[in-house]
N, C-alpha and C positions, 0 to 999 in steps of 0.2 A: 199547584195542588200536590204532586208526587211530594215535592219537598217538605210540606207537612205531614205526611204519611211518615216519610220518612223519620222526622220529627220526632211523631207520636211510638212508630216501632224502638226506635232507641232510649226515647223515656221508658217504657211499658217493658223492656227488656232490661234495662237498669234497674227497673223497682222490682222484679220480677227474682233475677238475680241477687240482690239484696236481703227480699225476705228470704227465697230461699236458704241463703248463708245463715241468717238468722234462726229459722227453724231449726237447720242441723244441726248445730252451733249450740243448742238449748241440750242434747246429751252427749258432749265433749267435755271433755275435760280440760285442764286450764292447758296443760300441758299439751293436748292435740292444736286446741288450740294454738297456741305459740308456734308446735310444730308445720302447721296447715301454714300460718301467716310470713313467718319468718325463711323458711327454707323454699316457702315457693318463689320466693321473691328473687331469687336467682337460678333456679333449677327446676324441674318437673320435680314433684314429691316423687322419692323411692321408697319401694313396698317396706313398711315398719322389720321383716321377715328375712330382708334379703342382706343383711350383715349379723353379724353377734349380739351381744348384747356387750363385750367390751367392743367392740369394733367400732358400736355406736358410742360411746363415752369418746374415742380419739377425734373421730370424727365430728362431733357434736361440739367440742373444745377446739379443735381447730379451728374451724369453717366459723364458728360463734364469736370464736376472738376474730378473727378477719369482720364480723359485721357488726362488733360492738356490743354483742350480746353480754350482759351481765351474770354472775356466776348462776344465780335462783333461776333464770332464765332455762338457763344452760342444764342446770338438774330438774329441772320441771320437763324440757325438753326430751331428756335422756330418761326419766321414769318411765313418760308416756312408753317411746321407743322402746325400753326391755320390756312393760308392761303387756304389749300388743306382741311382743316378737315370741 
């Protein structure tokens, strides 16, 4: 019995999750976007605020060519980032 509880909390937290992302997701921009998906995927996200706005261009090119990111990517990325900073 526990096992299906168990079950049902990890479905219900997965959907849960999900929308949530969804919701938020709906007043992002394409760019937060990309930056939420792509940069968390190896690192906790860093406060948009807490480099320059070129600090972010070297940084955004490095780290992007290391994971394959494509150039549009990469300036969609670094808009968001000056646009917030």
């Amino acid at each position: 019995m526990s096992r299906v509880v168990a079950i049902i909390i990890v479905v219900l937290v997965t959907v849960i999750d999900g929308c949530s992302w969804q919701m938020a997701g709906v007043n992002m921009t394409s760019g937060e976007r990309l930056f939420r998906s792509n940069c968390r995927s190896c690192h906790t996200l860093p406060n948009p605020k807490s480099q320059t706005d070129s600090d972010w261009v070297s940084l955004v090119k490095r780290y992007g060519s290391q994971i394959d990111l494509v150039p549009e990517v990469q300036a969609k990325i670094i808009a968001y980032l000056q646009r917030v900073n």
